[in-house]
C-alpha positions as CSV (number, residue, x, y, z in Angstrom):
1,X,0.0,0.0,0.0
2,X,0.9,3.5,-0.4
3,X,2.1,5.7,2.5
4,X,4.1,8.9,2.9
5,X,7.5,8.2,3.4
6,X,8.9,10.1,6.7
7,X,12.8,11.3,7.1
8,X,14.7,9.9,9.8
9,X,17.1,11.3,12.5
10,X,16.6,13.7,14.9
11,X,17.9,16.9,12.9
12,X,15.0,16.8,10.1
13,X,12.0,18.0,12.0
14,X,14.7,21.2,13.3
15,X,15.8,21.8,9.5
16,X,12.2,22.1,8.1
17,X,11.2,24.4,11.2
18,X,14.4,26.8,10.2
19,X,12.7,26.0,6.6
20,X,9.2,27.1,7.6
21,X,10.2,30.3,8.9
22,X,11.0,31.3,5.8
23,X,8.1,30.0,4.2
24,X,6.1,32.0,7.1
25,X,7.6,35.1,6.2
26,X,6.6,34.6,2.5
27,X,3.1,34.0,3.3
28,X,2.6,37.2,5.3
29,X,2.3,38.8,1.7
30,X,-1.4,40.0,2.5
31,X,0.0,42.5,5.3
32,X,1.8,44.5,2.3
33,X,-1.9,45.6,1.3
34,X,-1.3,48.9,2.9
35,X,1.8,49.6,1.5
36,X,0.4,49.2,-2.6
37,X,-3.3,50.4,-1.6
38,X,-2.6,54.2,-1.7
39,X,-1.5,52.9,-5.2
40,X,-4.9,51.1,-6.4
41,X,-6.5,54.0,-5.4
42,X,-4.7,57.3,-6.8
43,X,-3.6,55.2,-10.1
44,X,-6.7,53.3,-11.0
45,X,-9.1,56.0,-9.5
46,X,-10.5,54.0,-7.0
47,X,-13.1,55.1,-4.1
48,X,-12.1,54.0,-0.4
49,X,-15.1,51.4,0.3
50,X,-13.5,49.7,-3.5
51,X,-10.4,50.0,-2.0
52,X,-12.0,48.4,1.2
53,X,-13.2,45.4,-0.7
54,X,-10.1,44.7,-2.7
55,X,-8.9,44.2,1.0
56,X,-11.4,41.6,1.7
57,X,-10.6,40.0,-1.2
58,X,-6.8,40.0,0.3
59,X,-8.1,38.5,3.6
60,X,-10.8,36.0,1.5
61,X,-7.8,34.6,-0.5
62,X,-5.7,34.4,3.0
63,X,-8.2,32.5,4.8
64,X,-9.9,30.4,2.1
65,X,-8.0,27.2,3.0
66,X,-10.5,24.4,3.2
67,X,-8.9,23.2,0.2
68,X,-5.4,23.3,1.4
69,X,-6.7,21.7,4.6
70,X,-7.9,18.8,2.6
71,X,-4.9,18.6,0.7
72,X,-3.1,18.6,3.8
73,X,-4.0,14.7,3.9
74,X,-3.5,13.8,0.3
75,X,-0.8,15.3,-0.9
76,X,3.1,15.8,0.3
77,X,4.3,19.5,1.0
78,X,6.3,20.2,-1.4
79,X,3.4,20.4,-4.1
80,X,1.2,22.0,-2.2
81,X,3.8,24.9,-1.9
82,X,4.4,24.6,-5.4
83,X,0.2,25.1,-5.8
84,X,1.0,28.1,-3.7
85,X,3.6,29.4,-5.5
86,X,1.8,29.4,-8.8
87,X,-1.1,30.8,-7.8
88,X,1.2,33.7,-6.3
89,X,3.1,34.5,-9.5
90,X,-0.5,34.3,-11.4
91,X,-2.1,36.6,-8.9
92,X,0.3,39.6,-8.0
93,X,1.1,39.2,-11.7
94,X,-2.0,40.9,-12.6
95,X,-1.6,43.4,-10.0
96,X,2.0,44.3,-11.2
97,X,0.8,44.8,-14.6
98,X,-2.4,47.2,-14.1
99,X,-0.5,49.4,-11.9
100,X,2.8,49.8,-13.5
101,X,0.0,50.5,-16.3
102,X,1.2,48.1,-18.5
103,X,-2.4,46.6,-19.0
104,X,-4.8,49.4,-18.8
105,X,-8.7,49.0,-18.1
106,X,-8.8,45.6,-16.4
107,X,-12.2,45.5,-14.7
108,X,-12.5,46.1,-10.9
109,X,-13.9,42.0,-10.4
110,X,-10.5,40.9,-12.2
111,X,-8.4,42.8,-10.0
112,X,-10.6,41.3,-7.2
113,X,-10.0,37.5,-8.4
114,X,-6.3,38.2,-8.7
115,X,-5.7,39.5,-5.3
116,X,-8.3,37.4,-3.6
117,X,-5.7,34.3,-5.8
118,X,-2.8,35.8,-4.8
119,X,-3.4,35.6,-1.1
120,X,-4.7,32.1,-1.5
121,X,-0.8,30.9,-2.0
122,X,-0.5,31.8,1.7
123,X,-3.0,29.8,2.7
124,X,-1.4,26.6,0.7
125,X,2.4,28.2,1.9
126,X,0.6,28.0,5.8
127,X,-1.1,24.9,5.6
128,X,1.9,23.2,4.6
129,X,4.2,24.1,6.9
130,X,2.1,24.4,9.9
131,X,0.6,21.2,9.7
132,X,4.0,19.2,9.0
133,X,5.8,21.3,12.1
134,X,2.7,20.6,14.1
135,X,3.2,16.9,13.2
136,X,6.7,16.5,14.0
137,X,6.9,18.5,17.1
138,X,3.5,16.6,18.7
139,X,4.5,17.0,21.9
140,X,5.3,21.3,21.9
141,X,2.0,22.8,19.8
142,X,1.9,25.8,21.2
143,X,5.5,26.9,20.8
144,X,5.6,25.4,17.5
145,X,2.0,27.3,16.5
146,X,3.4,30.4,17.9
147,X,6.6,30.3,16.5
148,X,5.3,29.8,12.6
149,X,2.4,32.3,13.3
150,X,4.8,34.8,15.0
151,X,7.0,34.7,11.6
152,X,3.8,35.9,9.6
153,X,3.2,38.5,11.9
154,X,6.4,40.0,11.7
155,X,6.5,39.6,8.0
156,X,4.8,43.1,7.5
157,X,7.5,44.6,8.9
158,X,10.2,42.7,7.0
159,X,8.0,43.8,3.7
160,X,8.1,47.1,5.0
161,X,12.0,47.3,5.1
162,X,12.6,46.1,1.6
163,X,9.9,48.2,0.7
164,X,11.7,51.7,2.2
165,X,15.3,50.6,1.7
166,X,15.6,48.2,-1.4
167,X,12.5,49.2,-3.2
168,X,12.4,52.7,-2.7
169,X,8.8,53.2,-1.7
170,X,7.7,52.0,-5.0
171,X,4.3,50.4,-5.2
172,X,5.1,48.5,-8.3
173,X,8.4,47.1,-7.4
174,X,7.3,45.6,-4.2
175,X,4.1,44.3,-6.8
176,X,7.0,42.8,-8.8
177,X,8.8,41.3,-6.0
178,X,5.5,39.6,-4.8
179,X,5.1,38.4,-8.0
180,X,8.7,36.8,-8.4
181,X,10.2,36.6,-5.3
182,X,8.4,34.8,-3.4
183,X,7.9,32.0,-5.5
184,X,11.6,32.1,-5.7
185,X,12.3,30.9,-2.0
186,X,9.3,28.9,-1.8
187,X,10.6,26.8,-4.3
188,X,14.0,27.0,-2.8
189,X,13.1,25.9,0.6
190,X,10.2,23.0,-0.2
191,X,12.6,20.1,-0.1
192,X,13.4,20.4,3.3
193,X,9.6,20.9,4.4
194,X,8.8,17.2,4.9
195,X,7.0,14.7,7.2
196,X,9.9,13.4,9.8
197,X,9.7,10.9,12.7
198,X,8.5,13.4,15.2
199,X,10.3,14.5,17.8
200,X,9.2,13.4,21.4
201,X,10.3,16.1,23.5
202,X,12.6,13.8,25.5
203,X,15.4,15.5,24.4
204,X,17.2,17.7,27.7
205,X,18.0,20.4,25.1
206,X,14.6,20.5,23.2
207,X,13.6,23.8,25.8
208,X,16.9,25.4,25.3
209,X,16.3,25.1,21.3
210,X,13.0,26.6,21.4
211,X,14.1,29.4,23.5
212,X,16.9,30.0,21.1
213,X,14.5,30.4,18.2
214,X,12.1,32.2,20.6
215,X,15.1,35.3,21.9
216,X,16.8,35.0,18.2
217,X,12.8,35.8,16.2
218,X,12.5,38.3,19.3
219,X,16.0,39.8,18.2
220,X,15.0,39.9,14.4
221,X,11.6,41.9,15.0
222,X,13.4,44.1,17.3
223,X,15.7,44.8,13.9
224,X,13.4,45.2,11.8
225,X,11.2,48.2,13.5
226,X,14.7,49.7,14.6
227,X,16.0,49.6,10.9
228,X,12.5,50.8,9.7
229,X,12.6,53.6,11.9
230,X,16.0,54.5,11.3
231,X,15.2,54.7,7.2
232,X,12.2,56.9,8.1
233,X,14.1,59.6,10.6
234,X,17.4,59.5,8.4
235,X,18.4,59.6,4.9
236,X,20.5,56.6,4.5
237,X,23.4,55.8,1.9
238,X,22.4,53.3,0.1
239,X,25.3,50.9,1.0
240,X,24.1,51.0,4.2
241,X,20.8,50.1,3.4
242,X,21.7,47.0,1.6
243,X,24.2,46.0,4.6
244,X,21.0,46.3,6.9
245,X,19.5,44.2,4.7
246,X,21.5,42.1,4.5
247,X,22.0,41.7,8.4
248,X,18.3,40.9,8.0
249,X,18.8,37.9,5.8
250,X,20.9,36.5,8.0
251,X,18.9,37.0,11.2
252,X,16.1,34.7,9.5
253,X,18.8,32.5,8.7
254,X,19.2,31.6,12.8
255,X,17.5,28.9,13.5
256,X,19.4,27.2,11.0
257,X,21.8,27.2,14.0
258,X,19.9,24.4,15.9
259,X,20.4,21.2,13.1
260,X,23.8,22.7,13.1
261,X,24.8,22.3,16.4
262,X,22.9,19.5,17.1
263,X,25.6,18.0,13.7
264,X,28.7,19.3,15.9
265,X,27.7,18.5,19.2
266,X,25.5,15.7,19.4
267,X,23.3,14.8,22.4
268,X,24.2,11.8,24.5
269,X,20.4,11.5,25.0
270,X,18.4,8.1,24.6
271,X,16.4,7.8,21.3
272,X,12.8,7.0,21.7
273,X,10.6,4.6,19.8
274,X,9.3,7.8,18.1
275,X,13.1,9.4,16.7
276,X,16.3,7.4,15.6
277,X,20.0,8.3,16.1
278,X,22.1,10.8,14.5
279,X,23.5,8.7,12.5
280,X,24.1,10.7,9.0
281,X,23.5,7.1,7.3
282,X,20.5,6.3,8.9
283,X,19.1,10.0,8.2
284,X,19.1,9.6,4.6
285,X,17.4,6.6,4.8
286,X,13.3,6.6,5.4
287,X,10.7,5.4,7.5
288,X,7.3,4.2,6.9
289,X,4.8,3.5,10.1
290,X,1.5,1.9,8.9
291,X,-1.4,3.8,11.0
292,X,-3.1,0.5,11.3
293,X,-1.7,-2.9,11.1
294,X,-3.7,-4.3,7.7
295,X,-5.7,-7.4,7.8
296,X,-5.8,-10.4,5.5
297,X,-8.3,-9.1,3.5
298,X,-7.3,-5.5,3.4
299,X,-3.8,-6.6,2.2
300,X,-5.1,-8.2,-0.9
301,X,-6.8,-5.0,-2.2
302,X,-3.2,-3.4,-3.3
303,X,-3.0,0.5,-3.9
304,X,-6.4,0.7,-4.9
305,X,-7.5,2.8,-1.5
306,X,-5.0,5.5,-0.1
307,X,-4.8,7.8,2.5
308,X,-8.0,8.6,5.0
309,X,-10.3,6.0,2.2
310,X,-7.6,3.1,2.8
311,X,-7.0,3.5,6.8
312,X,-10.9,3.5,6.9
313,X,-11.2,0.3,4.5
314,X,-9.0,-1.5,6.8
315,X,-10.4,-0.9,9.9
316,X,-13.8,-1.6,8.2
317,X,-12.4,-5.4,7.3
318,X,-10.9,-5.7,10.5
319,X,-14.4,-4.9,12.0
320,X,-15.8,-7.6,10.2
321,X,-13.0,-10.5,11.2
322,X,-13.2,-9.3,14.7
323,X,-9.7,-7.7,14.9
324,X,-11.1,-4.7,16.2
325,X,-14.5,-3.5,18.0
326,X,-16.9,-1.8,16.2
327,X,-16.6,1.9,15.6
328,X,-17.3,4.4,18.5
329,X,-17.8,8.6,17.7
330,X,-14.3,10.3,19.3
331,X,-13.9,12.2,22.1
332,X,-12.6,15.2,22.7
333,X,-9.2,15.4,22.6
334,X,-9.2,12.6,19.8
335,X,-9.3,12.7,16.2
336,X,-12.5,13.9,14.8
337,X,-13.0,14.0,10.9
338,X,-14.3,18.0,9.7
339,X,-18.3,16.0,9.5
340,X,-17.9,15.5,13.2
341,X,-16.3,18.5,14.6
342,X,-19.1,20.5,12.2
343,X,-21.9,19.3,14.9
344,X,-19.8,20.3,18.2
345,X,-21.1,23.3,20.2
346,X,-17.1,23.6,21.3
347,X,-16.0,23.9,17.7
348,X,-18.8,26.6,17.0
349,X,-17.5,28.8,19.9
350,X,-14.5,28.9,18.9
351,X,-15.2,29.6,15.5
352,X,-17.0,33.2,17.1
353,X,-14.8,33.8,19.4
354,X,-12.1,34.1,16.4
355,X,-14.8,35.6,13.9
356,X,-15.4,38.5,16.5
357,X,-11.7,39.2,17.8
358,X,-9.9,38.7,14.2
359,X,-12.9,40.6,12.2
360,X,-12.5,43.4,14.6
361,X,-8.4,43.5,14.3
362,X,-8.2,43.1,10.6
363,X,-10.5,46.0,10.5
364,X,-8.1,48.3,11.9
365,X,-5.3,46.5,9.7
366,X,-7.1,46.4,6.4
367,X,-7.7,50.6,7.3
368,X,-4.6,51.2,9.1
369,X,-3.3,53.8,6.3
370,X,-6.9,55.8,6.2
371,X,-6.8,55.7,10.2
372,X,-3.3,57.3,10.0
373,X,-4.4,59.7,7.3
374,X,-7.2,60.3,9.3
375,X,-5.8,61.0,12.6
376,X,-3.2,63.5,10.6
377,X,0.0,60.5,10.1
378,X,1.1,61.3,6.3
379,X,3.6,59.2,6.5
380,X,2.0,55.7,7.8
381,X,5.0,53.4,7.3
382,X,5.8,53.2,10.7
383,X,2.5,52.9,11.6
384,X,2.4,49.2,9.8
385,X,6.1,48.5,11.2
386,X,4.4,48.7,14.5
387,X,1.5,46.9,14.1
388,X,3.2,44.2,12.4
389,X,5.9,44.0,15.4
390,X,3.4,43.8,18.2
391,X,1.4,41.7,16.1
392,X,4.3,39.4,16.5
393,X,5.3,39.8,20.1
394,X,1.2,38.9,20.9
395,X,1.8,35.6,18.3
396,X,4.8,34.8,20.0
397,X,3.9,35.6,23.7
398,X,0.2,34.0,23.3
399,X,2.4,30.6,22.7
400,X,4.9,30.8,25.4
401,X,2.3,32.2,27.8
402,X,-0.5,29.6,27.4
403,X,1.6,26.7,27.2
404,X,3.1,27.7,30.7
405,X,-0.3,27.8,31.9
406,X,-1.6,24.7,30.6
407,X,1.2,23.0,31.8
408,X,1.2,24.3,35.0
409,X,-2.4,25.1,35.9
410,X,-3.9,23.2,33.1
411,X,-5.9,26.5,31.7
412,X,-7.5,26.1,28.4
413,X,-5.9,27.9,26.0
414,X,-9.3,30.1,25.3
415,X,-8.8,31.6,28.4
416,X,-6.1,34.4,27.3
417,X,-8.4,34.7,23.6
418,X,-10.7,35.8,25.6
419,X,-8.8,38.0,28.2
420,X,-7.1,39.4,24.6
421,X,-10.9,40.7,23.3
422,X,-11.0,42.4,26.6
423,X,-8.5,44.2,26.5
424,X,-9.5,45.0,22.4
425,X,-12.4,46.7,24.1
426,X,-10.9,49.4,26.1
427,X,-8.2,49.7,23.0
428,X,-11.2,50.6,20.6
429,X,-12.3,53.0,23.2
430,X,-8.7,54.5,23.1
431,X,-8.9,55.0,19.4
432,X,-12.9,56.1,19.4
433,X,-11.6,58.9,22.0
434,X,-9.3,60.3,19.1
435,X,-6.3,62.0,22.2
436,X,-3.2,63.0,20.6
437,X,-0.3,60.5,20.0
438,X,-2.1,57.5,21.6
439,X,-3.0,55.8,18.2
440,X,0.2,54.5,18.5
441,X,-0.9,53.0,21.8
442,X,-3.7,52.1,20.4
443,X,-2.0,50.1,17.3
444,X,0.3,48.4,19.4
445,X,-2.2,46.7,21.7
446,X,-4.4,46.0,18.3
447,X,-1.3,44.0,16.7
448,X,-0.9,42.5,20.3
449,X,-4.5,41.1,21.0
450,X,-4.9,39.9,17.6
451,X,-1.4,37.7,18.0
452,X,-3.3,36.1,20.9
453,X,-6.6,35.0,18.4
454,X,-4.0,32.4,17.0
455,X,-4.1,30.3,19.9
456,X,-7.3,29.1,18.3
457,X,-4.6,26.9,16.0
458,X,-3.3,25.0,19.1
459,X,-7.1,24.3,20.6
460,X,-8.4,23.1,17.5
461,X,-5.6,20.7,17.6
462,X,-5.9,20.1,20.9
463,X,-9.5,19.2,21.0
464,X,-10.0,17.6,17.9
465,X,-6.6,16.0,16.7
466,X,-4.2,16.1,14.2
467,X,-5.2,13.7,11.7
468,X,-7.7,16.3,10.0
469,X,-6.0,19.4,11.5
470,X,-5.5,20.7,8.3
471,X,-8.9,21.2,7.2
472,X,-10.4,21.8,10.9
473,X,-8.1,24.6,11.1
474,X,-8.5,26.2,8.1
475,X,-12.3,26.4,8.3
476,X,-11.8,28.0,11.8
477,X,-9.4,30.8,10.0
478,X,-12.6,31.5,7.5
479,X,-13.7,34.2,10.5
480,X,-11.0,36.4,9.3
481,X,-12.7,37.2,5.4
482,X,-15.9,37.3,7.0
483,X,-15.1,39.5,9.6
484,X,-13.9,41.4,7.3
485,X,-16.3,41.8,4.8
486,X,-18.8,42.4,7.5
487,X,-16.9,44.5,9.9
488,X,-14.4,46.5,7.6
489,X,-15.9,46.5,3.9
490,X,-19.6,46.9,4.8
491,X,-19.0,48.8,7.8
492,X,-16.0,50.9,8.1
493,X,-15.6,51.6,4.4
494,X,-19.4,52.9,4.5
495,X,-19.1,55.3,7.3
496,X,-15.7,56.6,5.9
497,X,-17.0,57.1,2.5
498,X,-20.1,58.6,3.9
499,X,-18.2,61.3,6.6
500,X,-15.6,61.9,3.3
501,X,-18.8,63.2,1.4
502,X,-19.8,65.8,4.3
503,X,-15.9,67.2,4.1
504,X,-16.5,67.1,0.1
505,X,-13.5,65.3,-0.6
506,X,-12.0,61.4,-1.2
507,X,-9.9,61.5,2.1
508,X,-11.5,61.5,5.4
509,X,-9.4,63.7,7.5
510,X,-10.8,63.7,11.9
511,X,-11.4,61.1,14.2
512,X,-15.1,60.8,12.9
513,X,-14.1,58.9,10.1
514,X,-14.2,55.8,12.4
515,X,-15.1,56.6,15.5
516,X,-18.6,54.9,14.8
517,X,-16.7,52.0,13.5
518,X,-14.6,51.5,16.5
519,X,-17.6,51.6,19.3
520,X,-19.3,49.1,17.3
521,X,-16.2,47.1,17.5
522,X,-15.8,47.5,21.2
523,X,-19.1,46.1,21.2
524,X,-18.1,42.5,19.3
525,X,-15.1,42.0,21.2
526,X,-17.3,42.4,24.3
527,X,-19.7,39.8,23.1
528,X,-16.1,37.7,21.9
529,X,-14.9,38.0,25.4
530,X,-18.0,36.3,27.0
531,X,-18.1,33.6,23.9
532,X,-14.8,32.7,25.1
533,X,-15.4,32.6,28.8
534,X,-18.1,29.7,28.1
535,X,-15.9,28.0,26.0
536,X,-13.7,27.8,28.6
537,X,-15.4,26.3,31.4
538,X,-16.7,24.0,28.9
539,X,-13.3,22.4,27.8
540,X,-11.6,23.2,31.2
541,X,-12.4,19.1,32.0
542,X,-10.5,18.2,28.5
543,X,-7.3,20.0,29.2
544,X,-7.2,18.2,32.9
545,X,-7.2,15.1,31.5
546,X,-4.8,16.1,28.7
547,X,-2.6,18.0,30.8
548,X,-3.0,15.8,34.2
549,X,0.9,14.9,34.3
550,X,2.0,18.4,33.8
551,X,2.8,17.7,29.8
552,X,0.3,16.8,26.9
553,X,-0.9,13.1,26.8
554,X,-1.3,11.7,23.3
555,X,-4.9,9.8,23.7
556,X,-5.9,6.4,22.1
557,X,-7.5,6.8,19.3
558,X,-11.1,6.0,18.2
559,X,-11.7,3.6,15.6
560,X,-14.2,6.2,14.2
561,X,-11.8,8.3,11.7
């Protein structure tokens, strides 16, 4: 029968993590809407509710990945970044070429397609390495998950500093390098994204690796907002600007530096039945672990039945020659297929609680140029470095934090989504209020709070498995484009147009351009934090049992998936 081949040695699973970062940083390419928006709208004429829309269309593509999620089971990593690549080129390709103007008249709905495709590839760029980390680092989902989200977060900022300092603020060239570059490293890196035996967390220096990567992604966030802010207040020489860059490069580069040390120095610790040895022979050698042991029957059938089909064709013969008992519906905590997790209240809270905390975040990032504009910013860039840093620190810290306190206390992850919509409410307030100088406040905490949403990746997981995590995920992350359409096209991008009218002009300049918009959104994370407070006294009994020895317990498996 056919199964996916998995890499040996313990070194793998670190390599494709040092991969995945890059791949993360790629696939933040939908936070580079407000650097090429101002763009869309003084070169093709656009109003700011069309402009609005073309930014749901960015966040539709991002978080359209049911189909990636599905693919996740079927097919190995490397296509599905090459799907994601392709669909990347295709989509900023279109961009590139209406606003350098090389294709004129290309209908508003085209222009919507492409971006609404060219976000998509972040979603198959995501999905691939998320759920192949996840799978070979079992036993540390939340650092992992916060890690790989982190990366995204900060990519807005990393955008941002080619943008200033290699691209010279040049809507079109950063189109161009969406449309080339990124497939570039994609393609470079996909090899070494792959399924490996997972690691077990056994290893004595597994916590000292992952607080590497943790103070060495702090360190290159921290670089990015000081170089953006430096190419902002001063006028640079351009050598300079391409040795900052280049400093950059290498930062990402870092957690290269754990497969390499664990080649030099190599850890006296016992293997487990889940890893092998460093041995470089073994390493390049593969490993295949049958999910069930096949029956008599089932053996004869051949390749005809892969993947989920052929797991669930076994167990079905060994039903019927009494090798196993008959199927049971999962629990918590177990695998559940995306039919079963559909029908659980638990799944359905979540879902809101994300709808109402990301809608109401990506609002203020889909907008964050107009609300500079509007509170008298002309120069925004900052701004986005900002958001995009905190962004990152609230991805990264979310992680760290809530896997302390699951560990220790065995607090449900939902807990801190919850206490992050909390504090969105107060920040909304804070922006609706319009004082001097605290929008930057303001956009901190935003990019902060909305970090902590993410945890939803390592409860889904959590509560309903891995097997199908790809897909469960994925449909969870759909809150973001609907949030947005709701909250920032319908919404925000009326009221803006509508107080632009009264000032007889196509930029809202005062804090009433949103301050409507942001009550209403104190209002949803209000209703998000109490969404999440049930949720959490709900699942509170799954994470005892999960957590009961102080560290996540894998749990048998149903027959039912």
């Amino acid at each position: 029968m056919t199964k996916l081949a998995e890499k040996s040695g313990s070194r793998p699973p670190w390599v494709g993590l040092a991969a995945a970062a890059w791949v993360q940083v790629s696939a933040g390419s939908g936070s580079t809407f407000p650097l090429y928006s101002s763009a869309l709208k003084s070169v093709l004429g656009f109003s700011q509710q069309q402009v609005t829309i073309l930014g749901v269309a960015c966040d539709l593509g991002e978080n359209m990945g049911l189909l990636p999620g599905y693919a996740s089971n079927k097919l190995p990593p490397w296509s599905m970044l090459l799907i994601g690549a392709s669909s990347c080129f295709l989509g900023f390709g279109v961009l590139w070429l209406s606003v350098s103007q090389i294709v004129l008249g290309l209908p508003f709905w085209l222009l919507f397609v492409a971006l609404a495709l060219a976000t998509n590839s972040n979603s198959w760029f995501g999905t691939a390495s998320l759920v192949t980390n996840m799978r070979n680092f079992p036993m540390s989902r939340g650092p992992v998950a916060g890690l790989l989200k982190g990366y995204i977060g900060i990519s807005g900022a990393a955008f941002t500093v080619l943008f200033s300092m290699v691209l010279h603020h040049s809507a079109t060239d950063l189109l161009l390098f969406l449309t080339v570059g990124i497939p570039v490293i994609c393609l470079t890196v996909m090899y070494f994204i792959r399924p490996c035996i997972p690691a077990t967390g056994e290893d004595p220096s597994e916590p000292m690796y992952f607080a590497f990567l943790l103070v060495t992604s702090i360190l290159f966030a921290a670089y990015l907002v000081v170089t953006t802010v430096l190419s902002e207040v001063f006028i640079l020489p351009s050598i300079l600007k391409y040795v900052l860059v280049a400093i950059m490069v290498l930062l990402l580069l870092s957690p290269l530096a754990v497969p390499i040390k664990m080649t030099l120095f190599r850890s006296n610790a016992k293997s487990s039945p889940l890893g092998s040895s460093d041995n470089l022979a073994k390493e390049e050698g593969t490993h295949e672990e049958p999910l069930l042991t096949p029956s008599t029957s089932a053996s004869n059938l051949g390749p005809i039945f892969e993947g989920d089909d052929e797991s669930d064709m076994e167990i079905l013969l060994a039903e019927a020659e009494g090798a196993v008992k008959k199927k049971r519906k999962p629990r918590r905590g177990e695998d559940f297929k995306f039919g079963q997790v559909f029908v659980k209240a638990d799944f359905w809270l979540l879902w809101f609680v994300y709808f109402l905390g990301m809608g109401s975040g990506v609002t203020v990032s889909n907008n964050l140029a107009q609300i500079g504009f509007a509170f008298g910013i002309k120069d925004t860039t900052i701004l986005l470095c900002l958001f995009s840093f905190f962004n990152f620190i609230g991805r990264l810290a979310s992680g760290a934090i809530s896997e302390h306190f699951v560990r220790s206390r065995t607090l449900p992850r939902t807990l801190w989504m919850g206490a992050a919509q909390l504090v969105m409410v107060f920040t909304f307030l804070l922006f609706a209020m319009a004082i001097d100088h605290t929008i930057y406040v303001a956009t901190a905490l935003i990019g902060i709070c909305m970090g902590f949403q993410f945890l939803s990746i390592a409860t889904i997981s959590e509560l309903f498995g891995l097997r199908h995590f790809g897909i469960n995920f994925n449909f969870i992350l759909l809150g973001n484009p609907l949030g947005a359409t709701i909250f920032s096209a319908i919404l925000a991008g009326y009221i803006y147009d509508k107080e632009a009218d009264k000032q007889g002009k196509m930029t809202c300049i005062g804090p009433d351009c949103f301050r409507v918009t942001f009550l209403v959104l104190a209002g949803v994370c209000g209703l998000g934090t109490l969404l999440s407070i049930i949720l959490t006294v709900r699942i509170r009994p799954v994470y005892q049992a999960l957590y009961a020895s102080g560290s996540f317990r894998l749990q048998p498996q149903s027959t039912g998936h």
